[in-house]
Structures are given as C-alpha cells and as structure tokens.
C-alpha positions in Angstrom: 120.1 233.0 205.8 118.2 235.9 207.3 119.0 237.3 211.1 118.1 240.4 212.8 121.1 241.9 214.6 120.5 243.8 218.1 122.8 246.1 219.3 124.3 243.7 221.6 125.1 241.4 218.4 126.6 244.5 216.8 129.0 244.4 220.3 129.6 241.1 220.1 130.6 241.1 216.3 132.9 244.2 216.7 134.7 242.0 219.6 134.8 239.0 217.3 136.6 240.7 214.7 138.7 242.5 217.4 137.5 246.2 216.2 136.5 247.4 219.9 138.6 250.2 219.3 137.9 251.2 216.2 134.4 252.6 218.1 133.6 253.3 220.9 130.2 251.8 222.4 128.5 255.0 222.3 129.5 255.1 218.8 128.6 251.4 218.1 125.3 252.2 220.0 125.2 255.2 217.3 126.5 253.4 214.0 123.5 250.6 214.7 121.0 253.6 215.2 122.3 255.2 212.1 122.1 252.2 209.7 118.8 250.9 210.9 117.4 254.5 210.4 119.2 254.7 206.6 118.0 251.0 206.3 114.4 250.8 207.4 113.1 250.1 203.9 115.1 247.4 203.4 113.9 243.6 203.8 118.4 242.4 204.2 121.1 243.9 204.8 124.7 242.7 205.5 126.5 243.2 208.6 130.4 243.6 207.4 132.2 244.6 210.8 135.6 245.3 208.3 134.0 247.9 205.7 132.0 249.5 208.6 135.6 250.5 210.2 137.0 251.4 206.7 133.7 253.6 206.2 133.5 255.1 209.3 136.0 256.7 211.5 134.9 258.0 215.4 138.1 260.6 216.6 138.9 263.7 219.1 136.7 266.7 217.0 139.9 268.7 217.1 142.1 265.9 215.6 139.1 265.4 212.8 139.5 269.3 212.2 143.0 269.7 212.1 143.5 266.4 209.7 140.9 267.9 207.5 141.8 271.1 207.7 138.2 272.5 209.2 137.0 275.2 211.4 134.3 273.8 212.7 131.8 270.7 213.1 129.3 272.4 211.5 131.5 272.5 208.0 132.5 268.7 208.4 128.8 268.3 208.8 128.9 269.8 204.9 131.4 268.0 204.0 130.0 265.1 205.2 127.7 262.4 206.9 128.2 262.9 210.9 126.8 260.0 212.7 127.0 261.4 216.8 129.4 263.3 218.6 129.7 264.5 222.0 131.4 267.7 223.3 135.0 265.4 222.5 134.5 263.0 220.0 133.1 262.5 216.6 131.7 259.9 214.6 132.1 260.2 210.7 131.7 258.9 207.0 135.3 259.2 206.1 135.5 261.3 203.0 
C-alpha cells in the first residue's frame, strides 16, 4: 500500500514511535526536506522512523566536534552528509 507522508505525518510517526527527542522539529522539518529532495525520482519509498534515528544524529556543533575530533563544520561537512544546522545545533549522517 502506497501513501504520501506530509510533514505533519513525519511528526506524528516520530511521536508514535516515541523518538521526539531524537530530533528536534526543526530538524524533522529538515530530515523530510532532505529525503524528499534525495528522493524525488523515486515512485516509493519507506518511512522507517527507527533507522532514520540510527542514521541520523542532530547535536550541540561543539559536542559533534569534540566527539569527532573536528575543527570546524565546514570539515564535518567533508566528512559527511549535513542535513541543517543553526548557529547551535547540527543535523548529520552519522559516519
């Protein structure tokens, strides 16, 4: 069965599986953005809440840094895939 997922369905899933904090909604609003960009070609796709939050972590840029031992955004953006940020927090493909 085939259904298109709207951001506020993204929400509601993340709640239902009781990952709210693994994002927050700027980030959700972000990760949705993200995957229909990466995903515009595609006729299906699967929404898996789980492997989203085992994918994808959203922290303090300066924990991110320090657990990666980085300098700077910019070289995690080399590194790897950086979904949004702010002038706190980022969002990431963990790597």
């Amino acid at each position: 069965m085939y259904q298109t997922i709207t951001k506020s369905m993204l929400h509601d899933a993340f709640r239902d599986y009781d990952r709210l904090e693994n994002f927050s909604y700027e980030g959700r609003e972000a990760l949705f953005d993200f995957i229909e960009d990466c995903y515009q070609d595609e006729n299906e796709i699967e929404l898996d809440v789980i492997s989203l939050c085992v994918d994808y972590s959203q922290d303090k840029i300066e924990n991110v840094l320090k657990n990666y031992k980085l300098s700077s955004l910019e070289e995690l953006e080399e590194k790897t895939v950086v979904v949004w940020s702010n002038e706190e927090e980022v969002l990431y493909l963990n790597y």
